[in-house]
Backbone of each chain as ProteinMPNN parsed JSONL, in Angstrom:
{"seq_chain_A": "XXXXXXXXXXXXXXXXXXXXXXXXXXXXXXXXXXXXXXXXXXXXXXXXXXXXXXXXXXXXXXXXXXXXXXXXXXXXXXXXXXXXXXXXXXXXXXXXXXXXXXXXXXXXXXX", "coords_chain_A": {"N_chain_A": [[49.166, 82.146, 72.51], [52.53, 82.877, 73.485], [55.306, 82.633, 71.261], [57.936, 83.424, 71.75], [60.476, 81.843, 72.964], [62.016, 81.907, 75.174], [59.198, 82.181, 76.919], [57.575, 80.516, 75.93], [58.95, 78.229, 76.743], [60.17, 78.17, 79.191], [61.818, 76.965, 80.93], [64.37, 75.294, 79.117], [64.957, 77.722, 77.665], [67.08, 80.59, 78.239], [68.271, 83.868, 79.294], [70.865, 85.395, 78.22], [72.256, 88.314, 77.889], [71.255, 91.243, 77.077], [70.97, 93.753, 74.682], [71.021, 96.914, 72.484], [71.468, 95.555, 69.992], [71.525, 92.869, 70.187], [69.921, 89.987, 71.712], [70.936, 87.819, 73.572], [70.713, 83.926, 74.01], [70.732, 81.092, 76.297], [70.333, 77.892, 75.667], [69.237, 74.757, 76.631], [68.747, 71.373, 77.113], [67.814, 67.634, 77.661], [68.515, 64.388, 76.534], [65.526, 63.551, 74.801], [63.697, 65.051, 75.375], [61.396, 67.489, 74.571], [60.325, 70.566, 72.577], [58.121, 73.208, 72.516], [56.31, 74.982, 69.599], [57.941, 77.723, 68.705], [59.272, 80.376, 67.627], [62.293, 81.662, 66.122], [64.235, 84.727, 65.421], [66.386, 86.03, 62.722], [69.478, 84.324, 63.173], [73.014, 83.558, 64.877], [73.569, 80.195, 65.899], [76.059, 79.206, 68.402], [77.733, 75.858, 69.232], [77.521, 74.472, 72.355], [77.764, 71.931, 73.065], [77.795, 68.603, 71.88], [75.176, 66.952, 69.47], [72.246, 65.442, 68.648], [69.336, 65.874, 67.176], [66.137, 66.454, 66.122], [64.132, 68.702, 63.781], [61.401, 70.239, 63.573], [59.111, 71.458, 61.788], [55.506, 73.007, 60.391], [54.887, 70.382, 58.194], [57.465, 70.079, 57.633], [60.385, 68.039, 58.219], [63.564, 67.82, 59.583], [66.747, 66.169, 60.563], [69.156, 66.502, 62.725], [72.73, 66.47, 63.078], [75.307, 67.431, 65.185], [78.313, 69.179, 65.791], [79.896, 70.124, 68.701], [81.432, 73.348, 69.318], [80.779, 74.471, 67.353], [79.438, 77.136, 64.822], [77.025, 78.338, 63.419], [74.265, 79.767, 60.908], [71.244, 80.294, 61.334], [68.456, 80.713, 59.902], [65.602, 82.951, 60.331], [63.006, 81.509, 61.294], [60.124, 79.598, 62.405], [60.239, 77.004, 64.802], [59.895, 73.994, 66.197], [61.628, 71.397, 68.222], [62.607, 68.134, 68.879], [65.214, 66.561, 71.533], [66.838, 63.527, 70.248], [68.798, 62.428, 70.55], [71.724, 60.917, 72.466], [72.972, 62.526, 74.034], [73.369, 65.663, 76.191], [71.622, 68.881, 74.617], [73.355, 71.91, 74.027], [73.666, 75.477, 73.518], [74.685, 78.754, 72.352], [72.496, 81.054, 71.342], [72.475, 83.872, 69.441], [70.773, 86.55, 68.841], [69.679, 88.414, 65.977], [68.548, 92.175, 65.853], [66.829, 94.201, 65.131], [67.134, 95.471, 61.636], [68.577, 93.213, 60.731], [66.864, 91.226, 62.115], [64.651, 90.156, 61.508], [62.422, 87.75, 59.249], [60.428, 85.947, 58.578], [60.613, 83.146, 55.826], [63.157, 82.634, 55.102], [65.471, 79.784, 54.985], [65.529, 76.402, 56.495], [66.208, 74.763, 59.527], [69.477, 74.622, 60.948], [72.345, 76.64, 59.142]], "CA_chain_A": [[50.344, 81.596, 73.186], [53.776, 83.058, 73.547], [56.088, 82.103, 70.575], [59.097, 83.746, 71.949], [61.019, 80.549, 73.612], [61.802, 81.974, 76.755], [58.025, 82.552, 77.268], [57.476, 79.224, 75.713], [59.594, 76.701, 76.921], [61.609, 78.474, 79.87], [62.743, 75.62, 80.714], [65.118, 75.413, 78.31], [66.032, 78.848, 77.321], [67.309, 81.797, 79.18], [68.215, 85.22, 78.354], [72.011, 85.66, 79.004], [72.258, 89.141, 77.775], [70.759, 91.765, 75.932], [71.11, 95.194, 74.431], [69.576, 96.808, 71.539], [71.605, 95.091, 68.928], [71.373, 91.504, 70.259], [69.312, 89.26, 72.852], [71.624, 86.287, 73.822], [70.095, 83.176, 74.683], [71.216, 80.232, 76.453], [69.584, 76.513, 75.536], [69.895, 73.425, 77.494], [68.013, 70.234, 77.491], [67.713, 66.337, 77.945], [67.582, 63.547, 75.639], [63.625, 63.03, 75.055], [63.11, 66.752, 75.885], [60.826, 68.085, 73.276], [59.888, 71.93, 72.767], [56.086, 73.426, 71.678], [56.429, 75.478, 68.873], [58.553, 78.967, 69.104], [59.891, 81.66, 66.722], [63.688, 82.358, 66.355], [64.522, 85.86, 64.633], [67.793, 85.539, 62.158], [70.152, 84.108, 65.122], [73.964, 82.718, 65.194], [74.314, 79.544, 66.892], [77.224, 78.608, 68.878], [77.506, 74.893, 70.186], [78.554, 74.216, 73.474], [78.049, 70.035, 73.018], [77.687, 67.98, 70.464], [73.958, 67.217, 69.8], [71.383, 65.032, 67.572], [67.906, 66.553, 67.108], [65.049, 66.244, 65.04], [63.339, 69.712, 64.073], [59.971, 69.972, 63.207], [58.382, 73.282, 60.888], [54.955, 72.526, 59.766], [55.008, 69.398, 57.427], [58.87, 69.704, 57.405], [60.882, 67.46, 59.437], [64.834, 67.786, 59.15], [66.998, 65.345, 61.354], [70.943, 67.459, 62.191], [73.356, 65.712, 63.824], [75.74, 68.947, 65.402], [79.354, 68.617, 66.743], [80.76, 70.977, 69.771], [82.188, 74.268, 69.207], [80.027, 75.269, 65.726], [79.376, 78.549, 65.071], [76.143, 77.999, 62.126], [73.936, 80.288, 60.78], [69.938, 79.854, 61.746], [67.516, 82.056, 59.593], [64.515, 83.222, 61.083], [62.073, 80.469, 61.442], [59.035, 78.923, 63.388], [59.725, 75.414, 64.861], [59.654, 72.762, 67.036], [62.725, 70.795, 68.12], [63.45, 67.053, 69.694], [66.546, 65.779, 71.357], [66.692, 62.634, 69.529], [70.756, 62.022, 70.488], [71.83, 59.789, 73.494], [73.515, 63.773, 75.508], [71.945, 66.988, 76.682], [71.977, 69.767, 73.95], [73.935, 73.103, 75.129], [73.761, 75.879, 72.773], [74.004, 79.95, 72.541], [71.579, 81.677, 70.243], [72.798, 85.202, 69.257], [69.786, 86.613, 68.589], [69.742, 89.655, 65.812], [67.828, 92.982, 66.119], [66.632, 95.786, 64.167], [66.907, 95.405, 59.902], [68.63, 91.74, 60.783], [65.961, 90.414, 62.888], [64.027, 89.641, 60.023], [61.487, 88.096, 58.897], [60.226, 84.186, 58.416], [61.431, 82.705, 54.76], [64.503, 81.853, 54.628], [65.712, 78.522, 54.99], [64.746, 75.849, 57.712], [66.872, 74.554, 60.6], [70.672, 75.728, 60.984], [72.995, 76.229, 57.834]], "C_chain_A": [[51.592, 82.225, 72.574], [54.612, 82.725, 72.33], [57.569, 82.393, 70.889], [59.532, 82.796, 73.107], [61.276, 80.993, 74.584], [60.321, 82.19, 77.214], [57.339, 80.679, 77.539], [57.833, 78.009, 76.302], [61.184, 77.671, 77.88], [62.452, 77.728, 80.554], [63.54, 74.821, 80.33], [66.05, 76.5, 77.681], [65.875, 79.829, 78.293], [67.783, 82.791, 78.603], [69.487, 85.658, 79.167], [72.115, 87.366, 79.092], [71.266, 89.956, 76.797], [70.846, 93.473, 75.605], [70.501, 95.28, 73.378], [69.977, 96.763, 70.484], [71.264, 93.409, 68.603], [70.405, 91.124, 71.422], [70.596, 88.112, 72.357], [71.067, 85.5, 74.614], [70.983, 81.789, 74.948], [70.039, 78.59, 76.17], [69.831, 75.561, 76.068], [69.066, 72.466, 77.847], [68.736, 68.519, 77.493], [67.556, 65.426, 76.813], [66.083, 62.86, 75.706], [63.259, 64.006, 75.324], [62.551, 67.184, 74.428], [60.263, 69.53, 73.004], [58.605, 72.445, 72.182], [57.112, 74.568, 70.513], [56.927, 76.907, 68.868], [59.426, 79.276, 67.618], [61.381, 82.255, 66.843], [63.824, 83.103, 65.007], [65.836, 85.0, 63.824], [68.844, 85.485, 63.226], [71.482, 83.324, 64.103], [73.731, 81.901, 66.414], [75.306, 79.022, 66.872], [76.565, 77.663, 69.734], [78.029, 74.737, 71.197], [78.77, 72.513, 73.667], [77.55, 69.656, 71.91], [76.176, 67.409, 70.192], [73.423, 66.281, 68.522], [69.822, 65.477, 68.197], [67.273, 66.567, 65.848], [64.644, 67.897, 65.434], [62.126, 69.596, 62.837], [59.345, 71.701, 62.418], [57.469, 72.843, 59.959], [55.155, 70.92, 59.465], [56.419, 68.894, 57.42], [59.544, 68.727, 58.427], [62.986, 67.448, 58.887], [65.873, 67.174, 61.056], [68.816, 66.182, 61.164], [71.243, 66.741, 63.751], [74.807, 66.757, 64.088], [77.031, 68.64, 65.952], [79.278, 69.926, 67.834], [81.293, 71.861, 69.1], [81.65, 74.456, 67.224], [79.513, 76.228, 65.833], [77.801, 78.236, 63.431], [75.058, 79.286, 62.176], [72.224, 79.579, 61.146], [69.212, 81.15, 61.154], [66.119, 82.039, 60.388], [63.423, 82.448, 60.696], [61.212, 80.119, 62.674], [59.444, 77.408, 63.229], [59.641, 74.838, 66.265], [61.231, 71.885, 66.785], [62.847, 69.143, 69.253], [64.837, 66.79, 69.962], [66.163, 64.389, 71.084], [68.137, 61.785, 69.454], [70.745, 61.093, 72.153], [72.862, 61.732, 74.811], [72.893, 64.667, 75.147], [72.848, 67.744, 75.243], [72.145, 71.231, 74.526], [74.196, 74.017, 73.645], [73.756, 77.287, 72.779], [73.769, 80.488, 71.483], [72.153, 83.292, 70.588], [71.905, 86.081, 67.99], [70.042, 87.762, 67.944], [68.635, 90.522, 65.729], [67.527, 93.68, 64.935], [66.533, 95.131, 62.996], [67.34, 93.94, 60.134], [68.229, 90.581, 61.429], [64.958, 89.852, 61.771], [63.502, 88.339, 60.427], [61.37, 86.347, 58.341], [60.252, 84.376, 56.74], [61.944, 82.266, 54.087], [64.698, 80.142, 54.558], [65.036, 77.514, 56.289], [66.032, 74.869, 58.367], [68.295, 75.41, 60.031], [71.374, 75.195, 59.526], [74.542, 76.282, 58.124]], "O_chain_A": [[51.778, 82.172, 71.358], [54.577, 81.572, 72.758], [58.424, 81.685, 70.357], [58.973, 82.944, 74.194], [60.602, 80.387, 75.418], [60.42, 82.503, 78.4], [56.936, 79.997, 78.482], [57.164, 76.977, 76.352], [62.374, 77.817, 77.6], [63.662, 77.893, 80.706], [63.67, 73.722, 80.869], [67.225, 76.437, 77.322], [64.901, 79.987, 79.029], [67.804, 82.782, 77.372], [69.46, 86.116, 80.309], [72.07, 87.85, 80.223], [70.611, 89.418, 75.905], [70.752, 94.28, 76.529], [69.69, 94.448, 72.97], [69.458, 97.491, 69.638], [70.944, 92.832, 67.564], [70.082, 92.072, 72.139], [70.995, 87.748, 71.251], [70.796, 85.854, 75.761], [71.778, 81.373, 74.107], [68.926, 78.568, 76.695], [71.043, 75.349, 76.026], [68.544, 72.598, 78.954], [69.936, 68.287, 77.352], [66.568, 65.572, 76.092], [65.658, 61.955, 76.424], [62.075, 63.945, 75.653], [63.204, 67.191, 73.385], [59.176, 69.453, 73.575], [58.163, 71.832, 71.211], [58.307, 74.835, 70.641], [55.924, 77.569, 69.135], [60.006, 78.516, 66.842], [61.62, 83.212, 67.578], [63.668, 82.618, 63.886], [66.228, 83.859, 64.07], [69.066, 86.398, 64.022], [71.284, 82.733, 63.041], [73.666, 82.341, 67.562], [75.759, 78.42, 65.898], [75.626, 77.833, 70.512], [79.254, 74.844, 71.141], [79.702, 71.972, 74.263], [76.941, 70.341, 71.089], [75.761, 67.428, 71.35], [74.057, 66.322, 67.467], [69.375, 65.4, 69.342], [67.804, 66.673, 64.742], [64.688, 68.413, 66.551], [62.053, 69.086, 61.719], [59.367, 72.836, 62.896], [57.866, 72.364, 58.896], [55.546, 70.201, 60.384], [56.709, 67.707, 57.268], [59.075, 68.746, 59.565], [63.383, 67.013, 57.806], [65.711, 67.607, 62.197], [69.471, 66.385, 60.141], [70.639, 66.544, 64.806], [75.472, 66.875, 63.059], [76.968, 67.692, 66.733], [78.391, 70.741, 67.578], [81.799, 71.424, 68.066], [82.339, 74.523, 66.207], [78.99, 76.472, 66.92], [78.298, 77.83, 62.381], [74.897, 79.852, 63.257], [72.113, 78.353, 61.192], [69.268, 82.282, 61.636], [65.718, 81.046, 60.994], [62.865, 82.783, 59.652], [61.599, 80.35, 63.819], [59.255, 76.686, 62.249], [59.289, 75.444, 67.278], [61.829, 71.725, 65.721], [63.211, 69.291, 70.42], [65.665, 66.747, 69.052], [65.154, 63.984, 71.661], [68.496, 60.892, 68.688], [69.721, 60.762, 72.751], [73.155, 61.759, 76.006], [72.1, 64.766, 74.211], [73.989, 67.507, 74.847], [71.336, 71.728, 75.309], [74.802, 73.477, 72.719], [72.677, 77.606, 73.28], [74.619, 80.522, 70.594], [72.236, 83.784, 71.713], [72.161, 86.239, 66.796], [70.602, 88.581, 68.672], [67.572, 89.933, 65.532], [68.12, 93.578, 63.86], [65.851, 94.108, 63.059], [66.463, 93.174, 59.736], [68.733, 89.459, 61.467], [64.954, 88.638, 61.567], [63.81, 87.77, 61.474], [62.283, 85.748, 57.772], [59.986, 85.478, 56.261], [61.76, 81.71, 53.004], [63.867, 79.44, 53.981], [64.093, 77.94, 56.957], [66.765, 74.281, 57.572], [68.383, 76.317, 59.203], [71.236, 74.126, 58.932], [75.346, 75.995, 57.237]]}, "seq_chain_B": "XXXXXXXXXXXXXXXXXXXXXXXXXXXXXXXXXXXXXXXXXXXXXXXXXXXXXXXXXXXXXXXXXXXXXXXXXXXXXXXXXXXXXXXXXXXXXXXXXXXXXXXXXXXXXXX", "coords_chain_B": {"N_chain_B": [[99.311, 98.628, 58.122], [97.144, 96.363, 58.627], [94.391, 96.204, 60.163], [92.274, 94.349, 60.952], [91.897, 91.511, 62.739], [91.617, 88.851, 61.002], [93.301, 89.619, 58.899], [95.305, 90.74, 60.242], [96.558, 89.09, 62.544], [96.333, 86.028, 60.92], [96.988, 84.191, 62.14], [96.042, 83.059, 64.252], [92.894, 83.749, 64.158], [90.856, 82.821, 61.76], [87.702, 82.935, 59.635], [84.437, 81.878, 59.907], [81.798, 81.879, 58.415], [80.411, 84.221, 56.995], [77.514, 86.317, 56.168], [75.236, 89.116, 55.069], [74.688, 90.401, 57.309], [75.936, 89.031, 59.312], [79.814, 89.084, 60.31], [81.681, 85.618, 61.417], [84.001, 84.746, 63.759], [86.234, 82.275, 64.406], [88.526, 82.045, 66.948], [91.763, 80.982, 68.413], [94.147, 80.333, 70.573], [97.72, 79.589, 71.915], [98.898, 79.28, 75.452], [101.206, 81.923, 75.857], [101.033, 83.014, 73.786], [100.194, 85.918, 71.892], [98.843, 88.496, 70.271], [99.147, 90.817, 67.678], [98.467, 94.598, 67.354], [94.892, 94.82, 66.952], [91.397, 95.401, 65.398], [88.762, 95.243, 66.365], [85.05, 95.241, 65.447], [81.474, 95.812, 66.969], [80.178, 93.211, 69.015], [79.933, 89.392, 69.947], [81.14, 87.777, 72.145], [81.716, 83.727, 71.921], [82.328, 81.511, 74.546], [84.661, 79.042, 74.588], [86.238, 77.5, 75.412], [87.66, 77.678, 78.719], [89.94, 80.39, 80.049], [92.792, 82.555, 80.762], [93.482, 85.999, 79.843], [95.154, 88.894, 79.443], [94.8, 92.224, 78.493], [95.38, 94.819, 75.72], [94.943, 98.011, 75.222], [96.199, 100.697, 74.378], [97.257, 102.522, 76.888], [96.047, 101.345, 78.588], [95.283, 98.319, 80.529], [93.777, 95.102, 80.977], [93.337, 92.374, 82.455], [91.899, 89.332, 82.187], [89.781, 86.812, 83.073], [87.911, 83.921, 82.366], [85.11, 82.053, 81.99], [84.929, 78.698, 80.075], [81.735, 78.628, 77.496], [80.45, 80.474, 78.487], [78.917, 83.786, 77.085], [79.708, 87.251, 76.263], [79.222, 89.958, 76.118], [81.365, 92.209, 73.233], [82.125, 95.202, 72.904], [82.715, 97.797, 70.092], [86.001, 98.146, 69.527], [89.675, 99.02, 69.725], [92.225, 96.79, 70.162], [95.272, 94.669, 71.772], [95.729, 91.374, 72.61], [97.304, 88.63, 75.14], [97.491, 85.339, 75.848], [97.82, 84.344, 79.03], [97.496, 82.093, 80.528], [97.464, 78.803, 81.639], [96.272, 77.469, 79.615], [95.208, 76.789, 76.457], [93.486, 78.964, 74.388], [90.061, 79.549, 72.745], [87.71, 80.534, 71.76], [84.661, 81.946, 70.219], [84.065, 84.885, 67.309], [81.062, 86.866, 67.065], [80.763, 88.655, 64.813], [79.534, 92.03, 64.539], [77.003, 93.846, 62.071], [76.695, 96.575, 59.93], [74.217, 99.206, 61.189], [74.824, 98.042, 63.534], [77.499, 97.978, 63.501], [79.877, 99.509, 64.266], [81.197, 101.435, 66.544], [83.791, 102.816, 67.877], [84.543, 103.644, 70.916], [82.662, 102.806, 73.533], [83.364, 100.327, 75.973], [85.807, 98.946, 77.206], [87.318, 95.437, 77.292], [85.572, 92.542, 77.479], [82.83, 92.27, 78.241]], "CA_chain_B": [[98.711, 97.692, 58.5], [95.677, 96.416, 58.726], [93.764, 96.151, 61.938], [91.461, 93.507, 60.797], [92.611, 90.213, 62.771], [91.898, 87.938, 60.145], [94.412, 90.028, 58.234], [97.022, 90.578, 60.953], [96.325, 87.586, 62.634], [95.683, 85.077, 60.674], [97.266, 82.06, 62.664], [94.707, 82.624, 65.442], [91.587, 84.01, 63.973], [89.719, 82.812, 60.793], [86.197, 83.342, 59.287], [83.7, 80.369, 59.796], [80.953, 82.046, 57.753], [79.861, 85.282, 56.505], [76.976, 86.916, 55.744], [75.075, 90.402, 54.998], [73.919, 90.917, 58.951], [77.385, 88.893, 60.849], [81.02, 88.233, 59.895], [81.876, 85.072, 62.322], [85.458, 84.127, 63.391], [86.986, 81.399, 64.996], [89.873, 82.427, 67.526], [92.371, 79.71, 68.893], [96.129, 80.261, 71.182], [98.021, 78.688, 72.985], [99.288, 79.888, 76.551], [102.404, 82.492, 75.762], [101.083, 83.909, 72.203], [100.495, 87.479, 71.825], [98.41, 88.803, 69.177], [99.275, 92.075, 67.308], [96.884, 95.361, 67.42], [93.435, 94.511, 65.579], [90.375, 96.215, 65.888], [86.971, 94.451, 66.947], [83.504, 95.846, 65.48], [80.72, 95.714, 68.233], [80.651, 91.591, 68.849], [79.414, 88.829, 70.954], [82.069, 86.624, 72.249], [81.659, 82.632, 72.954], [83.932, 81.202, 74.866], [84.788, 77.472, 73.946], [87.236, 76.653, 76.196], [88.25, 78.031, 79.759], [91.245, 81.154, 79.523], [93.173, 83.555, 81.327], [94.274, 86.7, 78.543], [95.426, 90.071, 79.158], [94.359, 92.651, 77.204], [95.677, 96.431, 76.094], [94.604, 99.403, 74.441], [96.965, 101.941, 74.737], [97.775, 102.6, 77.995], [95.042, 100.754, 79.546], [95.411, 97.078, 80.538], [92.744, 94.631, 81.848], [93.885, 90.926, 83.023], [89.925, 88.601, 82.501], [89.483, 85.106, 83.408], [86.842, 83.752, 81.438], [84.861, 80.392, 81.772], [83.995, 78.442, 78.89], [80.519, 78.338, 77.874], [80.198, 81.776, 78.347], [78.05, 84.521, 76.016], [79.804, 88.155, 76.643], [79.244, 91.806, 74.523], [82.567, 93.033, 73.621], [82.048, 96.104, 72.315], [84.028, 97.682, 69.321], [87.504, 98.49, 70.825], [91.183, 98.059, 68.954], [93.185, 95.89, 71.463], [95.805, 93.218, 71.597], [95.795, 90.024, 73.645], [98.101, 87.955, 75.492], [97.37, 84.716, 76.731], [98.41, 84.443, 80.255], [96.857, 81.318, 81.752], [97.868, 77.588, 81.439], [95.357, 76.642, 78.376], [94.006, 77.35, 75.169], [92.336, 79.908, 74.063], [89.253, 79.438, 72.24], [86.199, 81.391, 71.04], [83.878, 82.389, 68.693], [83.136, 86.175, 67.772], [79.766, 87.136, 66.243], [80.779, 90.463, 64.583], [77.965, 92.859, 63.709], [77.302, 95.037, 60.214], [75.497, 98.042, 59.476], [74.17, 100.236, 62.775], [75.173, 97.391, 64.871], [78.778, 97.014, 63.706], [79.801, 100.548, 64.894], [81.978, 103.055, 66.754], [85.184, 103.062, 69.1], [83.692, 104.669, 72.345], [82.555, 102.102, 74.561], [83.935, 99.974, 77.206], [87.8, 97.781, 77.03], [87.487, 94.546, 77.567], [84.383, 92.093, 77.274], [81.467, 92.935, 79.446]], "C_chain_B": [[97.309, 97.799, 58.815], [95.1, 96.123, 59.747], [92.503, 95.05, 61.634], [91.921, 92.19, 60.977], [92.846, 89.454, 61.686], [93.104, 87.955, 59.28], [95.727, 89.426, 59.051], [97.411, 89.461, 61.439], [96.118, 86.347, 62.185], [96.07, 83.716, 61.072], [96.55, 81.849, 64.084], [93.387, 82.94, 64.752], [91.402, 83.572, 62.241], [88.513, 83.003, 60.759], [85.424, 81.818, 59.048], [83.005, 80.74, 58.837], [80.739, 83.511, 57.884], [78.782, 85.502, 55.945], [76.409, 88.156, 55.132], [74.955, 91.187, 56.694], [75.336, 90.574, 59.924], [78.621, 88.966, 60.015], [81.32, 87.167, 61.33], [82.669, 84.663, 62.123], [85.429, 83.078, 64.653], [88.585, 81.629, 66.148], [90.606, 81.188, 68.529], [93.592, 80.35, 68.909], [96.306, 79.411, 72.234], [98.778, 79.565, 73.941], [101.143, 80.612, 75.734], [101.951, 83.366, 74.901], [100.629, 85.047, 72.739], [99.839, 87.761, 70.493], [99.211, 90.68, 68.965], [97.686, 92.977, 67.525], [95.612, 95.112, 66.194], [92.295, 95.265, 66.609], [88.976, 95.085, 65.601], [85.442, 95.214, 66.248], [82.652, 95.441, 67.078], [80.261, 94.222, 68.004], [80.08, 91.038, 69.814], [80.476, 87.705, 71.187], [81.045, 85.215, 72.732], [82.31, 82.16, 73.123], [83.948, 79.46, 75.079], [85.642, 76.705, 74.833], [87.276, 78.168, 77.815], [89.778, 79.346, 79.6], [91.499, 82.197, 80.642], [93.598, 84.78, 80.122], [94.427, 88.115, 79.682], [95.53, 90.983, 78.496], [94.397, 93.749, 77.349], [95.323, 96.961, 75.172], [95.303, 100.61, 74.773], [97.725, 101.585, 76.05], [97.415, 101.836, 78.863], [95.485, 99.006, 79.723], [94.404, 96.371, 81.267], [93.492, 93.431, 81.366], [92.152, 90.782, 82.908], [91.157, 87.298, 82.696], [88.345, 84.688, 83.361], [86.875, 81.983, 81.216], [84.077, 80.173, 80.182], [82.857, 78.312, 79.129], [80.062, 79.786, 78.277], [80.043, 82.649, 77.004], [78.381, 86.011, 77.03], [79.955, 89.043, 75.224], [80.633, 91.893, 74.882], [82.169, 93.804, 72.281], [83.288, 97.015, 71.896], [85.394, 98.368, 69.719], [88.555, 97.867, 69.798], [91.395, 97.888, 70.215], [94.241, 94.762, 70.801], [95.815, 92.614, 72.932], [96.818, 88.974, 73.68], [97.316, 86.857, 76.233], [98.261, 84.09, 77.769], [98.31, 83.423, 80.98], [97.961, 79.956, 80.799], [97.058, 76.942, 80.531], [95.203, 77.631, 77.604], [93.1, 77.955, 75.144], [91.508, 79.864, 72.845], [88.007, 79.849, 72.051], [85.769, 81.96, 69.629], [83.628, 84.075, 68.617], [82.152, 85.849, 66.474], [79.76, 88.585, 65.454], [79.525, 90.972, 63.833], [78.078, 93.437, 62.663], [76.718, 95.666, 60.505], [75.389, 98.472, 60.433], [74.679, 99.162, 63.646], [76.503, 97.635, 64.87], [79.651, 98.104, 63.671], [81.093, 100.462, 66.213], [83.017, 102.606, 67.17], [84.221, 103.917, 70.155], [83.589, 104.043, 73.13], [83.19, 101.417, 75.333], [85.154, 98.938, 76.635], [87.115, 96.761, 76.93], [86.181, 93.939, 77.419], [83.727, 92.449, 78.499], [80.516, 92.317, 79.904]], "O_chain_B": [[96.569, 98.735, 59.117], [95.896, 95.443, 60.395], [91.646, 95.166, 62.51], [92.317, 91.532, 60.015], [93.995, 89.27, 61.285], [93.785, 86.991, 58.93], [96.562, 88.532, 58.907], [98.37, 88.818, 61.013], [95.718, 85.501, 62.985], [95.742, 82.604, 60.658], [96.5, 80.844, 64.793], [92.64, 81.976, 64.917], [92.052, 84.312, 61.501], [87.99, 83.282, 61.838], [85.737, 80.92, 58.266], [83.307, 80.032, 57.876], [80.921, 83.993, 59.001], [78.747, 84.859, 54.896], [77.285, 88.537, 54.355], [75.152, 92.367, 56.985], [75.793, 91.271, 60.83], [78.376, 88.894, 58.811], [81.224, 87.764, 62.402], [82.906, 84.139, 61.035], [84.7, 83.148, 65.642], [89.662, 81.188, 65.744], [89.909, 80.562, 69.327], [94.163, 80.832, 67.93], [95.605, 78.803, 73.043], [99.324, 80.561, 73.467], [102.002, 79.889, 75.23], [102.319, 84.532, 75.042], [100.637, 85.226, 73.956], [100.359, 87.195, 69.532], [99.629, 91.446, 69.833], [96.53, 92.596, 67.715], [95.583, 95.231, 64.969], [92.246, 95.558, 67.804], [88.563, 94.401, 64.665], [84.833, 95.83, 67.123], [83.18, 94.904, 68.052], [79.955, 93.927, 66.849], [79.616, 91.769, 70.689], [80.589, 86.788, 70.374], [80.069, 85.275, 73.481], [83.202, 81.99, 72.292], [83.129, 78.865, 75.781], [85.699, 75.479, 74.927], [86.926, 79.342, 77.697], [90.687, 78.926, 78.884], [90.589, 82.641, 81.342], [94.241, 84.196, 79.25], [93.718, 88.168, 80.686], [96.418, 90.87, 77.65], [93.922, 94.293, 78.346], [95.364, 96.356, 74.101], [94.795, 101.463, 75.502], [98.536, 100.68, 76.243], [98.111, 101.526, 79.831], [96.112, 98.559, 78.763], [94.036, 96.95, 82.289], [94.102, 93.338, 80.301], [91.319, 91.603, 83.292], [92.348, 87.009, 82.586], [87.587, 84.998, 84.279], [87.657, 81.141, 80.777], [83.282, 80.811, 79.492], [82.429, 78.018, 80.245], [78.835, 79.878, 78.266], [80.741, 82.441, 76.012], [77.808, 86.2, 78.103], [80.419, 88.958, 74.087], [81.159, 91.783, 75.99], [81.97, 93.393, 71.138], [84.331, 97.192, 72.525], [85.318, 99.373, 70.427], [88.502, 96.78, 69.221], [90.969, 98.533, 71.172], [94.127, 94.17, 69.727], [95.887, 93.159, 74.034], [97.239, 88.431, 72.659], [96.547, 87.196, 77.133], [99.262, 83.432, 77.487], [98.863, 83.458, 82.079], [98.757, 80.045, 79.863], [97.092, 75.714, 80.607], [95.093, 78.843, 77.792], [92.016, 77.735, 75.685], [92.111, 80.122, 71.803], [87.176, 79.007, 72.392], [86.269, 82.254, 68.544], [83.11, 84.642, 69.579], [82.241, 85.125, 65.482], [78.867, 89.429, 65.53], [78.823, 90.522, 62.928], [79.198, 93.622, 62.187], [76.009, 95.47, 61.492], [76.427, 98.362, 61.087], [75.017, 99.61, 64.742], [77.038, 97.605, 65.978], [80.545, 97.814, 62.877], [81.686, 99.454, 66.596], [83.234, 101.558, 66.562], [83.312, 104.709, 69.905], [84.412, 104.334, 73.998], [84.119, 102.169, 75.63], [85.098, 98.297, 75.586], [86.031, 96.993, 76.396], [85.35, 94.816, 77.178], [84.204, 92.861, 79.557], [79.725, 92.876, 80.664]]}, "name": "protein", "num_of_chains": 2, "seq": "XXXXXXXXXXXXXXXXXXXXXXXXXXXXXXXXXXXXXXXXXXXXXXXXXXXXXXXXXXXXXXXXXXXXXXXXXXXXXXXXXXXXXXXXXXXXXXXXXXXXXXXXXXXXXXXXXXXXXXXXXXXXXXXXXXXXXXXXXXXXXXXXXXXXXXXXXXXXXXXXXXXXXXXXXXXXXXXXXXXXXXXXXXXXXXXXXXXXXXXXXXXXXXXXXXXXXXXXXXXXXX"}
């Protein structure tokens, strides 16, 4: 199975642009919307709404409560994400390529 | 002078976060301002709010109108910007490093 979230769960993400430094993705779900398990490279997200979500990695569970208009760093990780907030989550992933696409690791949900 | 907004600019653009792979700024005007010339690396705008700007490079001039919630490449280009419309201007850039964060050559205006 697929790990790359538009494959995964297109239903949620879309693929605004892309060239061959970035993929840009758009995100957009429901409270109670839950996602299967998918792979994001080292990515900037920008919020477009304000957002509570549970994310899930392995054993881990980390609960982020997000305002509107955040710009946060997201290292390259495998997870799983609930909305877990009372509004839809709106978000664009600025997906990096090449030497800064890199490589599972780092930290776990956004920093 | 230095062509690095944050420099010239610094009462519209700051730095949210930095890394080795992005530099990410914050850009915020209000209808009338006028930025001085700064130069852009190759970038991913998001746009946070709704805007009209006008925007020159030399000789060249391009007028956008740009919805928030929008994910556009603006590739690296010196320019200055005027905002032209009746609101605030607000976005995020995603600037690139290393082979991504590259040349003068490509296209004006976001894309």
């Amino acid at each position: 199975m697929s790990t790359d979230p538009v494959i995964s769960n297109p239903e949620h993400y879309s693929v605004v642009f892309e060239n061959e430094f970035v993929r840009v993705l758009d995100y957009h779900d429901f409270p109670g919307d839950i996602t299967t398990p998918h792979l994001h490279p080292n990515s900037v997200m920008c919020t477009l709404s304000s957002f509570r979500r549970r994310l899930h990695a392995g054993p881990r569970v980390v609960d982020v409560d997000i305002q509107a208009g955040a710009a946060m760093w997201l290292p390259a990780q495998e997870h799983f994400g609930e909305n877990t907030g009372a509004t839809p989550t709106h978000v664009i992933f600025v997906e990096l390529k090449g030497d800064a696409h890199t490589v599972l690791g780092g930290g776990f949900g956004p920093q």
